[in-house]
C-alpha positions as CSV (number, residue, x, y, z in Angstrom):
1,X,-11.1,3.4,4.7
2,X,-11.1,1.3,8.0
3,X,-8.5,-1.8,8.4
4,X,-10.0,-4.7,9.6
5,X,-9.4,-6.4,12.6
6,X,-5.8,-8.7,12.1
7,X,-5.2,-7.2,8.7
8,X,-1.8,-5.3,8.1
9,X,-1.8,-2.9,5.8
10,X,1.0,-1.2,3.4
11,X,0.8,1.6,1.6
12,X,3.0,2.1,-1.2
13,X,3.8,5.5,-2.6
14,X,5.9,6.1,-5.5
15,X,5.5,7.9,-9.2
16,X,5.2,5.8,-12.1
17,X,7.3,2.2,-10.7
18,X,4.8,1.9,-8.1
19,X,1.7,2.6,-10.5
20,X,3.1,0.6,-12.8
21,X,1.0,1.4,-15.8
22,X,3.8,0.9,-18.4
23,X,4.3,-3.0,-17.8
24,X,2.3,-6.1,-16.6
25,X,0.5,-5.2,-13.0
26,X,1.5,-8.9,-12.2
27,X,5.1,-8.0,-12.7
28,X,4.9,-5.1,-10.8
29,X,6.9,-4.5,-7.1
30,X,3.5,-4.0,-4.9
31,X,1.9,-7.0,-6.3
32,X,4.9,-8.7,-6.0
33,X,5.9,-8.1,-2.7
34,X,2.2,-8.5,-1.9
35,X,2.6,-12.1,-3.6
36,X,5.9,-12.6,-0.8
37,X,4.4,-12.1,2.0
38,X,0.9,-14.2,1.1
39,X,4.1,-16.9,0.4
40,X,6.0,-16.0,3.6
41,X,3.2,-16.4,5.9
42,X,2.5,-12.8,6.7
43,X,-1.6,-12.8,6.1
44,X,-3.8,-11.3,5.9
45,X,-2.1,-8.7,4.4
46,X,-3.5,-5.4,2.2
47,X,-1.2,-3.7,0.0
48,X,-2.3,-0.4,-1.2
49,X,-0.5,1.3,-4.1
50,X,-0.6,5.1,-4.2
51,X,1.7,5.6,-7.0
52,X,1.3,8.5,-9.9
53,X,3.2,8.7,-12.7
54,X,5.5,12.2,-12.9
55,X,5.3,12.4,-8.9
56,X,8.4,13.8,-7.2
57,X,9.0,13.9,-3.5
58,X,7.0,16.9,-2.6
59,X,3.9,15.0,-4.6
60,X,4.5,11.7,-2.4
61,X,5.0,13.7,1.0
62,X,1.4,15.3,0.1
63,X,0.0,11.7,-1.0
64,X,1.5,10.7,2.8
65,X,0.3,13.4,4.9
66,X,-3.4,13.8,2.9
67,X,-4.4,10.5,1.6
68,X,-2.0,7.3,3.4
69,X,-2.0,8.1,6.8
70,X,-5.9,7.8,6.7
71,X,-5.2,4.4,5.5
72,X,-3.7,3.5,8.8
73,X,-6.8,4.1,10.8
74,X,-8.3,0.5,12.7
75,X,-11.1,0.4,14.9
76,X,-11.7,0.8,18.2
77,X,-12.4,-2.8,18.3
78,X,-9.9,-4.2,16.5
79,X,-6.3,-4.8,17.9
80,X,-3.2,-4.0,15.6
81,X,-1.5,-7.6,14.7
């Protein structure tokens, strides 16, 4: 997935507090902090939530190393912010 040009990008990996299937998604810590820095001024912003219920450490490292990092990618005509 390519980031657009100006847009910083977080990914969030966790278990099953960052997929936050168990309460209200508005209540949940990526939307959130998404919601704080849309409020702070930091925009245009993406946060990306990568969570899975049950995942330990090893899990989130492989969610890091196979799946987020690709998330970091920009273009070669876009500048990071």
């Amino acid at each position: 997935m390519e980031k657009p040009a100006g847009v910083r990008r977080i990914v969030i990996i966790g278990d099953s507090f960052t997929e936050a299937l168990d309460g209200p998604w508005a209540e949940s810590f990526p939307t959130l902090l998404n919601a704080q820095l849309l409020r702070g001024g930091i925009a245009p912003t993406e946060t990306l939530r990568l969570g899975t219920s049950s995942y330990g450490t090893v899990h989130e490292f492989l969610v890091l190393r196979n799946e987020a990092m690709a998330y970091a990618l920009i273009s070669q005509s876009s500048k990071c912010p």
